[in-house]
C-alpha positions in Angstrom: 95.9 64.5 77.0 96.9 67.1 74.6 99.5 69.8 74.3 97.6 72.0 71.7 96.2 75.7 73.8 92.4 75.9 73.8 90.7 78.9 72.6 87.7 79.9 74.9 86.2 83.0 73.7 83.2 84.5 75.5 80.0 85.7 73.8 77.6 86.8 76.5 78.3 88.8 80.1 75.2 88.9 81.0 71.3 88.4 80.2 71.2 91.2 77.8 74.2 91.4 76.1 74.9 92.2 72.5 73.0 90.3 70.3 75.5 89.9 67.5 78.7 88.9 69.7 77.8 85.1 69.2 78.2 85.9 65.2 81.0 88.1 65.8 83.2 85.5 67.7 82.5 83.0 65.6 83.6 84.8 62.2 86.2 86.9 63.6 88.9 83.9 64.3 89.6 80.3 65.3 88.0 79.1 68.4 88.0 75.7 70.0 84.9 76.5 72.5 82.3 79.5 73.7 80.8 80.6 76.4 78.1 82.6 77.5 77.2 84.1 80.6 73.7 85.1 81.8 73.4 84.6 84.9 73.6 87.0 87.9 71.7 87.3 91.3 69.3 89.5 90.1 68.6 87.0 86.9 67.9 84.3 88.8 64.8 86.4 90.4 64.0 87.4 87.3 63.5 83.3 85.8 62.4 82.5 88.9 59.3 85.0 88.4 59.2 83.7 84.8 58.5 80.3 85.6 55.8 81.2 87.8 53.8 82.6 85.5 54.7 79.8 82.8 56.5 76.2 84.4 58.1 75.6 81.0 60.1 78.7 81.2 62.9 79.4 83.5 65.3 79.8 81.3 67.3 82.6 78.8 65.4 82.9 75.7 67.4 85.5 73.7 69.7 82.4 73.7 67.3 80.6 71.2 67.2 83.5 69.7 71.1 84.1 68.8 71.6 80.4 68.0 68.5 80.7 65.2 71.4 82.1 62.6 74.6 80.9 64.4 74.0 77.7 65.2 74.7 76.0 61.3 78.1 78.5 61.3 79.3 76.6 65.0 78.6 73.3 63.9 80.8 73.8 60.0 83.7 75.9 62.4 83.5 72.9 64.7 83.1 75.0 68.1 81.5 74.0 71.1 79.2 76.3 73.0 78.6 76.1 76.7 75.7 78.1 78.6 74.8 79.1 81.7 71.9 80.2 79.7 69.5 77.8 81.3 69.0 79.1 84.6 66.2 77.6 86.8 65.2 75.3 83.5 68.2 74.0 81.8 66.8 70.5 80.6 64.1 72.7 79.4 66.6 74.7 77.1 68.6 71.8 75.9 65.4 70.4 74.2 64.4 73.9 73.0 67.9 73.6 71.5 67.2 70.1 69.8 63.7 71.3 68.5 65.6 74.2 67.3 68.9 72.0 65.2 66.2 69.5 64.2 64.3 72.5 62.6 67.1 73.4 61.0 68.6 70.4 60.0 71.9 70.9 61.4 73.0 67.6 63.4 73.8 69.0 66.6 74.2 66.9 69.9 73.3 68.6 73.6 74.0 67.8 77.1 73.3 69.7 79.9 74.1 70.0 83.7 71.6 69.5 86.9 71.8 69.3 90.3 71.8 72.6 91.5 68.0 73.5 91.9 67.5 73.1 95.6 64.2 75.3 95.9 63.1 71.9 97.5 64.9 72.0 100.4 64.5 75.9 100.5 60.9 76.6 102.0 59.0 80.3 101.2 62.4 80.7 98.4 61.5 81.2 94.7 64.7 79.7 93.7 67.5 78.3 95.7 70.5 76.6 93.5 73.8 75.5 94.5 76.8 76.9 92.6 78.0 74.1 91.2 81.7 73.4 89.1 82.8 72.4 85.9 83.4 68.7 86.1 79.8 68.5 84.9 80.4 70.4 81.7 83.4 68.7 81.1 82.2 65.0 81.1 79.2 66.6 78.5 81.9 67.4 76.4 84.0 64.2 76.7 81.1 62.1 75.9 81.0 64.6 72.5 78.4 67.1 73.3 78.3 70.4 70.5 76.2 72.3 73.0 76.2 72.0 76.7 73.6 74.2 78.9 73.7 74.3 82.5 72.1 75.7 85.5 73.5 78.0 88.0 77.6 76.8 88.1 80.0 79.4 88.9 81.1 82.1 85.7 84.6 80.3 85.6 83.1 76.7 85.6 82.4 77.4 81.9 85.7 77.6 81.4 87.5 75.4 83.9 84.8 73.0 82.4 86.2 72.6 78.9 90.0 73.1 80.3 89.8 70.0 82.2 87.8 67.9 79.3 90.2 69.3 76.7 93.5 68.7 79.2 92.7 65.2 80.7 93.2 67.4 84.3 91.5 65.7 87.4 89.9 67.0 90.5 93.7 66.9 92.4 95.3 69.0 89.3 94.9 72.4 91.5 97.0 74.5 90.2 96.3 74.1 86.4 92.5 74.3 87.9 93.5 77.0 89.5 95.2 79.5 86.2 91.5 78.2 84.4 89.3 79.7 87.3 91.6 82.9 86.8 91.0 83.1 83.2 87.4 82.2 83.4 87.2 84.8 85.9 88.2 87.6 83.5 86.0 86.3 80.3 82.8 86.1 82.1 81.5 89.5 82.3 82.7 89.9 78.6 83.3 93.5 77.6 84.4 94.2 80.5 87.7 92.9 79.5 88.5 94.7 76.4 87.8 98.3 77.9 84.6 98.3 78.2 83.5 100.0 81.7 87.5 100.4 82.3 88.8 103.4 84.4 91.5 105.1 82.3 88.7 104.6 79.3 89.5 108.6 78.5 93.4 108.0 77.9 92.0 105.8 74.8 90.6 107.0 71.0 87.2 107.4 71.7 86.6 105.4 68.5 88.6 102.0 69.6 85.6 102.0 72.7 82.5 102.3 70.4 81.9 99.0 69.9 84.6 96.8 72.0 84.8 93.4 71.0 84.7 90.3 73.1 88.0 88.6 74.9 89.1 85.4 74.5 91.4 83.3 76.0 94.5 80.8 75.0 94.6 78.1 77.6 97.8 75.7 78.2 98.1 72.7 79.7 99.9 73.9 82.7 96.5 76.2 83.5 98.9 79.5 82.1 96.7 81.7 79.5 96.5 84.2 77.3 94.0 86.7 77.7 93.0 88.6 74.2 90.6 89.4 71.5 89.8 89.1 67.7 92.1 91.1 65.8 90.1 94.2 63.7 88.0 94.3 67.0 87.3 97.1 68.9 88.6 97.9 72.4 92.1 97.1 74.0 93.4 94.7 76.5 96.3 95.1 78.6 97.3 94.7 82.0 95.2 97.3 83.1 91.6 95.7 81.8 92.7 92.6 83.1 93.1 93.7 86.5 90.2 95.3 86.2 88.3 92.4 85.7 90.0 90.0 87.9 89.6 92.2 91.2 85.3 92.6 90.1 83.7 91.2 92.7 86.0 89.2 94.2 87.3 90.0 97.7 90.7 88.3 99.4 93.4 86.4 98.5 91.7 83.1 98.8 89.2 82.7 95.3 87.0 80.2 96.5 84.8 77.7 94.2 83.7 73.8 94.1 86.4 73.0 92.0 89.3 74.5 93.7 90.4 77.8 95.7 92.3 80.3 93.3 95.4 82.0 95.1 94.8 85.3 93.9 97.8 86.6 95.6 100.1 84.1 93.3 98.5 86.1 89.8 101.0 86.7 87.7 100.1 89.6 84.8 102.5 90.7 82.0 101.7 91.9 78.5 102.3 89.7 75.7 102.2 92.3 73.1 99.7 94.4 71.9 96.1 93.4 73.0 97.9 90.3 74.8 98.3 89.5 79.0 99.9 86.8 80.1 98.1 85.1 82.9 100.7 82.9 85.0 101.8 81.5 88.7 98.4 80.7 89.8 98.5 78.9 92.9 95.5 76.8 93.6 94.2 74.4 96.8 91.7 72.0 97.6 88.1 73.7 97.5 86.0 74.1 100.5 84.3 71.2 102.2 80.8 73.7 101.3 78.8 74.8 98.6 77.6 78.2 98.0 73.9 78.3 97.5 71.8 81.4 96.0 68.3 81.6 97.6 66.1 84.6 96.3 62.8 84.8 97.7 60.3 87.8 97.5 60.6 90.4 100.3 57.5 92.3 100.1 56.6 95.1 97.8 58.2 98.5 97.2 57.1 101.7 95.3 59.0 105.3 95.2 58.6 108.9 94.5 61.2 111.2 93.6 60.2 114.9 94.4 61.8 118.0 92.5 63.1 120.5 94.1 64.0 124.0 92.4 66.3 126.7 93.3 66.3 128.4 96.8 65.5 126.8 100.0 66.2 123.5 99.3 66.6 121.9 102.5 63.5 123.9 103.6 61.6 122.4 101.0 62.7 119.1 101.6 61.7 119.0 105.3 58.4 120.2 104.3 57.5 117.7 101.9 58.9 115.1 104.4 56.8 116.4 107.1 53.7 116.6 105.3 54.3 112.8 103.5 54.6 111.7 107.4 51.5 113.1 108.2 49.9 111.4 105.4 51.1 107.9 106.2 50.7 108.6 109.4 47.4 106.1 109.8 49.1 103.4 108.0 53.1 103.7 108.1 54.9 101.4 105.9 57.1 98.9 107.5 60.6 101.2 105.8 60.6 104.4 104.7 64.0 105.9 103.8 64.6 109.4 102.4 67.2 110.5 100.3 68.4 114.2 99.0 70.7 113.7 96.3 71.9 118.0 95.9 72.2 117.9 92.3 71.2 121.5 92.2 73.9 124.5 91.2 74.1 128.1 92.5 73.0 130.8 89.6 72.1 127.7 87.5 71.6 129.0 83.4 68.7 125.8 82.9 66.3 124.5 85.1 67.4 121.1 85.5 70.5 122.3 86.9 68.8 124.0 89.2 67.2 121.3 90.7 67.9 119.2 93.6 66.1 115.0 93.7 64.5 114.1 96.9 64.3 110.5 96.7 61.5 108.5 99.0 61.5 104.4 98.7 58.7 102.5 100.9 58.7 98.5 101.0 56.2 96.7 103.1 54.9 93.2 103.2 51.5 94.8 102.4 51.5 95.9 98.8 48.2 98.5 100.1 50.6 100.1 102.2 53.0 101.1 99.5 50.4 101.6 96.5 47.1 103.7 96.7 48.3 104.9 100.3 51.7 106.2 98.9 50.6 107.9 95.0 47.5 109.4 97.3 49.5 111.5 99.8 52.1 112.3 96.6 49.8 113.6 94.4 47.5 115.8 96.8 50.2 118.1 97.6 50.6 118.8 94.3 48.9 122.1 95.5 49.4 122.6 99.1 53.2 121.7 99.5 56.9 123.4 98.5 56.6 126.4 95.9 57.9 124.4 92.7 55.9 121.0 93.3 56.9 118.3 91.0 57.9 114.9 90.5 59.9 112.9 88.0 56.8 110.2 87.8 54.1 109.6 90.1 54.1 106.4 92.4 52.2 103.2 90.9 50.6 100.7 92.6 53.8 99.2 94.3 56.0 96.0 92.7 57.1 93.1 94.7 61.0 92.9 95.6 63.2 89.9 95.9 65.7 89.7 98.6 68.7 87.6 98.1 70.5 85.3 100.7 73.5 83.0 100.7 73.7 79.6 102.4 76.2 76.5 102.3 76.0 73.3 101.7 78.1 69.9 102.3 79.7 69.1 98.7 78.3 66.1 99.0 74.8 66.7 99.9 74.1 68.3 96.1 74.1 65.7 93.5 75.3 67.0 90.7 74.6 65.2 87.3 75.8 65.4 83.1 73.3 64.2 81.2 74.9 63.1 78.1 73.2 63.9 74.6 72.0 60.1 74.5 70.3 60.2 77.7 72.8 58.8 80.1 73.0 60.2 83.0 76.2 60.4 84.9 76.9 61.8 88.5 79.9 63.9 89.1 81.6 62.9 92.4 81.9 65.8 95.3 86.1 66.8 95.6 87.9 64.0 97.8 90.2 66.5 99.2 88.8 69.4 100.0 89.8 72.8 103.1 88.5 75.0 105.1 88.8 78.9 103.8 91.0 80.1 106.2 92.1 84.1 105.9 95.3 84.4 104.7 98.1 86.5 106.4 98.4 90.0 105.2 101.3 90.4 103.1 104.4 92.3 103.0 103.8 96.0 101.9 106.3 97.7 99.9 108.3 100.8 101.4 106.7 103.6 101.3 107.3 106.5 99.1 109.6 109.7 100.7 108.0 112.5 102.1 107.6 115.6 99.5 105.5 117.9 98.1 101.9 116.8 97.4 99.2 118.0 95.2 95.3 117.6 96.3 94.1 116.2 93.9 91.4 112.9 92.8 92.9 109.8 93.4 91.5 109.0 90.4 94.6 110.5 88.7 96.8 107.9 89.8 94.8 104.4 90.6 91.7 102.8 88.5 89.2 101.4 90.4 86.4 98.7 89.6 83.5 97.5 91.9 80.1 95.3 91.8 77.9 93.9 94.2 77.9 90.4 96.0 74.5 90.0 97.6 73.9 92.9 100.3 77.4 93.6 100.3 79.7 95.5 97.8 83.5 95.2 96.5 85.8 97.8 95.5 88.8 97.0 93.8 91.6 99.3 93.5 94.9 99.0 91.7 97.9 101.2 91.0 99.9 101.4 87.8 103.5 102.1 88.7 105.7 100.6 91.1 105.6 104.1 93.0 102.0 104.5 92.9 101.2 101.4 94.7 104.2 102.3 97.4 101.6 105.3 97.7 98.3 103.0 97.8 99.2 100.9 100.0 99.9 103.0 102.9 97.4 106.2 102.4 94.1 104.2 101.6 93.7 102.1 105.2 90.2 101.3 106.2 89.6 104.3 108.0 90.7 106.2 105.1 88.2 104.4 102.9 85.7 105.3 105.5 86.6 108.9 105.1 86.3 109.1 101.2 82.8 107.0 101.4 80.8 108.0 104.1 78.5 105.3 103.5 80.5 103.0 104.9 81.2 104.7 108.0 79.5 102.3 110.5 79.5 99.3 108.6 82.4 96.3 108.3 85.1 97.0 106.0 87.8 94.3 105.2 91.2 95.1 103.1 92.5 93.0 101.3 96.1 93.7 99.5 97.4 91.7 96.4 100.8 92.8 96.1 101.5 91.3 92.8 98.3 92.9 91.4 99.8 96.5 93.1 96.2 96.3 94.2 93.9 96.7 97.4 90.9 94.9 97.2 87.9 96.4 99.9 84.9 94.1 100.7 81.6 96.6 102.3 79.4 94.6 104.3 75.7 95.3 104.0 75.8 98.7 102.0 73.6 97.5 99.8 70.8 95.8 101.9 69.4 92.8 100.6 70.9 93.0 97.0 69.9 94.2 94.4 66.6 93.3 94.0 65.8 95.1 97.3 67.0 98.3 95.0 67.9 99.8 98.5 70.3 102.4 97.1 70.6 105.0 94.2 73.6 102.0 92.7 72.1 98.9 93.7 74.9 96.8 92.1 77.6 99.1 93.3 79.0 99.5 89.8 79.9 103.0 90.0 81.0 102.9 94.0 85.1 102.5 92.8 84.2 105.5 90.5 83.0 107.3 93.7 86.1 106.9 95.3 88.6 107.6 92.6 86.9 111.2 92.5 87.6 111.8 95.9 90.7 114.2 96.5 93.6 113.1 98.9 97.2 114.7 99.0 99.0 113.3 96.4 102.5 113.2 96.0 103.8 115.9 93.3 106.4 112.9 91.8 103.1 110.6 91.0 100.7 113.4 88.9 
């Protein structure tokens, strides 16, 4: 065991990220390890339809392709990479890695993970993997793996991973465990930590956000870190980002993974100096008995037409077009049809587009007839014979098939999870001994609230940031308050039934709060606003990103002593 802080730095959020960031990291300071993140729900559909077309594939390519000129500058700085990057594939990926050192004749050694492809045991999925944890990754890198690829572990296994190897920590270690998964938590989606996508962005020089650089973190052997970035980067981080990024897509108090259940409501954040937080007091407990698994199968097909509507009588003109459409598909209704009017129009508007209004129709059937010829048909022959005005953004195609995506769970122990070793040994990673059920934790106390005054109506933007993503078919929103007197505020005036108010949406549907006092933070979970995920593409956001946005322009009475 060793006392010396590990450097994790991340390189990649997501499948598509910048394509320099892997150079970037690696020239911009010292670093002991990197990660990079590619996988999302949504990604694993998109592999999964890869590897149908091609059974070698399955995997993140632009990975090869950022390693072609970085992969010689890794090996001389001596840092370790670890990937997520091979998806459905990832013994596929490690030997496109060797093919690819050998080419270059840099002397590279690379493990990789397996186990969590259960598409087996998953009948009519295209892909069904287990989330697995970072014990895996860490006995690749004991055994003296350069590169270590997986397949789908949790984000913060890449970093919990390396933590462990690097600290001698053991499955029972939960709270040093515990301050990794934290840490790994806020590197993952990359960017997002340093400002990018971050609520106050316009309190900030415009020119620090052009090109923010990626975080990194300092981990200590007690599981404390330090969150931060290369210095000459751009971007910022501070409390604020961090918070930002540890509330994404998370939901209560209780951070559940294979490796160990993150008290979230033990965080600890403090600035460390400038573009320095401290991450401390993280709390952690056995992990649940289960395993998450991610099952994504295709749901049918889909196709869409967005109608434009100009000027006067635009609710006329929308129930016209929706009458006659119904009367078209009369003979052969799709299985869904769902109709949006998004009133982007203004009132004495000086250009057209502003004077236009976007009336939104989505059909999905398991008969890709019924959402194709059948759909662009009835479209296009009003072009004519309908609303004065008639046009659309793009005309229908022949319909695309959707995914749907589903969660399951699985006994630890019925998933064998496996590192095998840059030599070819194989060794299997043992399910948790001790593990508990994920039982909701009591609210907390709530601080006094503040004395009545004078109040302003104004956004609540004004006074709280707000971040939110997508888990699945439901959606998180996670709110947080700067000042001791603004979360005294929060806490009381947005309830559930408030929430409800400011987002209509989620009027009839579940809505959990979740506070996190030591975050001055209310995290809301939104059950089923977004259908069957993203791939579904049931709603203008699919992935929710901009729903805390939504709320924070919403007006409420805010107290004069807060703006």
């Amino acid at each position: 065991m060793t006392a010396k802080p590990l450097r994790i730095g991340n390189f990649s959020g997501f499948y598509g990220d910048r394509s320099d960031a892997l150079r970037e990291m690696l020239t911009g300071g010292d670093l002991d390890v990197l990660t990079g993140d590619y996988l999302a729900e949504l990604t694993m559909l998109i592999l999964a339809r890869d590897r149908l077309k091609d059974p070698a594939a399955g995997y993140a390519r632009t990975f090869l392709r950022r390693l072609e000129d970085t992969l010689g500058l890794a090996h001389d700085k001596g840092v370790r990479i670890v990937t997520n990057a091979g998806g459905l594939n990832p013994a596929g990926l490690a030997d496109a890695v060797r093919q690819l050192a050998d080419r270059l004749g840099i002397p590279v050694r690379v493990a990789h993970v397996e186990g969590d492809d259960l598409t087996a045991r998953h009948p009519g999925s295209l892909a069904a993997h287990a989330y697995l944890g970072g014990f895996g990754i860490g006995e690749c890198l004991r055994a003296g793996a350069d590169v270590v690829v997986t397949g789908r572990v949790t984000d913060a296994a890449l970093v919990t991973g390396p933590a462990a190897a690097h600290f001698g920590w053991k499955p029972s270690d939960h709270d040093r465990l515990a301050g990794a998964v934290v840490a790994g938590h806020v590197l993952e989606c990359g960017a997002q930590a340093t400002g990018g996508n971050y609520a106050f962005f316009a309190e900030r020089d415009p020119r620090t956000l052009r090109r923010p650089g990626f975080p990194l973190a300092e981990i200590h052997p007690d599981g404390s870190a330090v969150v931060t970035k290369h210095p000459g980067t751009g971007g910022f981080v501070d409390v604020g980002t961090v918070t930002a990024q540890l509330l994404y897509e998370t939901g209560g108090a209780r951070y559940a993974g294979p490796d160990v259940t993150a008290r979230l409501d033990t965080v600890t954040l403090t600035q460390d100096g400038p573009d320095r937080v401290r991450i401390e007091g993280v709390r952690g407990e056995a992990p649940p008995p289960t395993l998450k698994v991610g099952r994504n199968r295709l749901g049918g097909f889909r196709n869409e037409v967005v109608f434009v509507l100009t000027g006067l009588d635009i609710e006329a003109k929308a129930a016209l077009v929706r009458e006659q459409m119904g009367e078209a598909l009369a003979a052969s209704p799709p299985a869904d049809v769902r109709w949006d009017l998004a009133r982007t129009d203004k009132p004495d508007a000086d250009t057209e587009e502003t004077a236009g209004a976007l009336l939104r129709l989505v059909v999905r059937d398991p008969d890709q007839q019924k959402v194709g010829r059948v759909l662009s048909g009835a479209a296009i022959e009003l072009a004519l014979a309908s609303y004065p005005g008639f046009h659309v953004v793009a005309p229908p195609g022949k319909g695309s098939p959707y995914g749907v995506f589903e969660e399951a769970y699985v006994p630890q122990g019925d998933v064998h999870h496996v590192a095998v070793l840059h030599d070819g040994r194989r060794i299997t990673v043992d399910p948790p001994h001790d593990t508990a059920a994920l039982d909701a934790v009591p609210p907390p106390a709530l601080p006094e609230p503040l004395p009545p005054g004078p109040a302003v109506r104004a956004p609540i933007g004004r006074v709280v940031g707000a971040r939110s993503g997508d888990k699945g078919g439901n959606a998180n929103v996670g709110v947080w308050a700067r000042t001791d007197d603004a979360w005294r505020w929060l806490a009381h005036e947005l309830t559930v039934e408030r929430f409800r108010e400011l987002i209509p949406e989620a009027r009839d549907l579940p809505v959990t709060r979740h506070a996190l006092p030591n975050l001055c933070a209310l995290n809301f979970v939104v059950e089923g606003i977004l259908g069957e995920g993203v791939a579904a593409q049931a709603r203008f956001d699919p992935q929710a990103k901009a729903l805390g946005e939504w709320l924070r322009s919403r007006h409420a009475d805010i107290p004069e002593v807060l703006l």
